[in-house]
N, C-alpha and C positions, 0 to 999 in steps of 0.2 A: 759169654760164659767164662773168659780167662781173666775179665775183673770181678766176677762173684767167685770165683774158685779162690782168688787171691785173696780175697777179702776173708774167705772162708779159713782160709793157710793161714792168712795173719790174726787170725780172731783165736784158733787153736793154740798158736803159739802164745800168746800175749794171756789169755786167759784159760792156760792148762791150770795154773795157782789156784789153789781153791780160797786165798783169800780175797780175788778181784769176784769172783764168782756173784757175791751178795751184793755188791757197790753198784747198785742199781744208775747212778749218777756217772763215773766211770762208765762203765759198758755205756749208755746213751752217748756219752759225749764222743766215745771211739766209733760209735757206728754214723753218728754225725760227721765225724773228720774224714773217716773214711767213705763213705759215701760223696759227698761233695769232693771232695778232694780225688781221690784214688781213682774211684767206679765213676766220676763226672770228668774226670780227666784222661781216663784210659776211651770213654765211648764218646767224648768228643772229639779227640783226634782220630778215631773210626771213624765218624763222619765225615770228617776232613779228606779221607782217605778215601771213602766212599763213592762222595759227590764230587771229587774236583781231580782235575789233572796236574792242575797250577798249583804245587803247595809252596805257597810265601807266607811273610811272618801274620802281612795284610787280612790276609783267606782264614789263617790257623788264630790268629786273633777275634778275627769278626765270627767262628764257628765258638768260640769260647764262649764270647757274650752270650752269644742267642741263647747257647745252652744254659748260663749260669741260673738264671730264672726256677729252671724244669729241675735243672741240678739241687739248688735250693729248695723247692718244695720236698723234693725226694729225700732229701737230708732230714732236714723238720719233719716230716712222718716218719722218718727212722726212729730220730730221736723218739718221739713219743710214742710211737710202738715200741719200743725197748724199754723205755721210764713205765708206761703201763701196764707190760706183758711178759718183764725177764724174770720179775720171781715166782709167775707160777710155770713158767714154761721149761726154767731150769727145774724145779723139784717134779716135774713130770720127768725130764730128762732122766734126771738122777734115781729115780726110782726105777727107769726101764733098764737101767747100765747096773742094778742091783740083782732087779729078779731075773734078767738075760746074761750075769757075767760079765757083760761090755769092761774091757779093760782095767781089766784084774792086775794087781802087780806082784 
């Protein structure tokens, strides 16, 4: 939950601008970095933490690999659910923060 919140933190901040908002390529490539990287880095050392008592650099290495694979896939579906799904999901957005008032300035 504390690397989707984060990811969520960092996605508000980074794309409050309404000019990253359309750059369909942009968004995919951040939710790719961040998903492999952040969200694949934050729940493999959970694992690490989880399963072992012994943490060396050995343990925290060998729980990376395994993960990098699942990580990778998770990334790659990011990407492409973002590249296929952020312009109509944003103009939904945008139309409920119209007729609810959502964040009026």
């Amino acid at each position: 939950m504390f690397a989707t919140s984060l990811i969520g933190f960092l996605s508000g901040i980074i794309f409050e601008k309404e000019k990253w908002k359309e750059h369909q390529l942009v968004l995919s490539t951040f939710g790719f970095i961040v998903t492999l990287v952040l969200y694949g880095g934050i729940m493999n050392f959970y694992a690490t933490l989880s399963y072992t008592d012994q943490m060396t650099k050995e343990v925290i290495l060998a729980t990376y690999a395994q993960g990098f694979p699942l990580d990778l896939i998770h990334a790659i579906s990011t990407f492409a659910f973002l590249f296929l799904m952020a312009k109509p999901l944003i103009q939904r957005l945008e139309r409920v923060k119209v007729k609810y008032h959502i964040m009026e300035k």
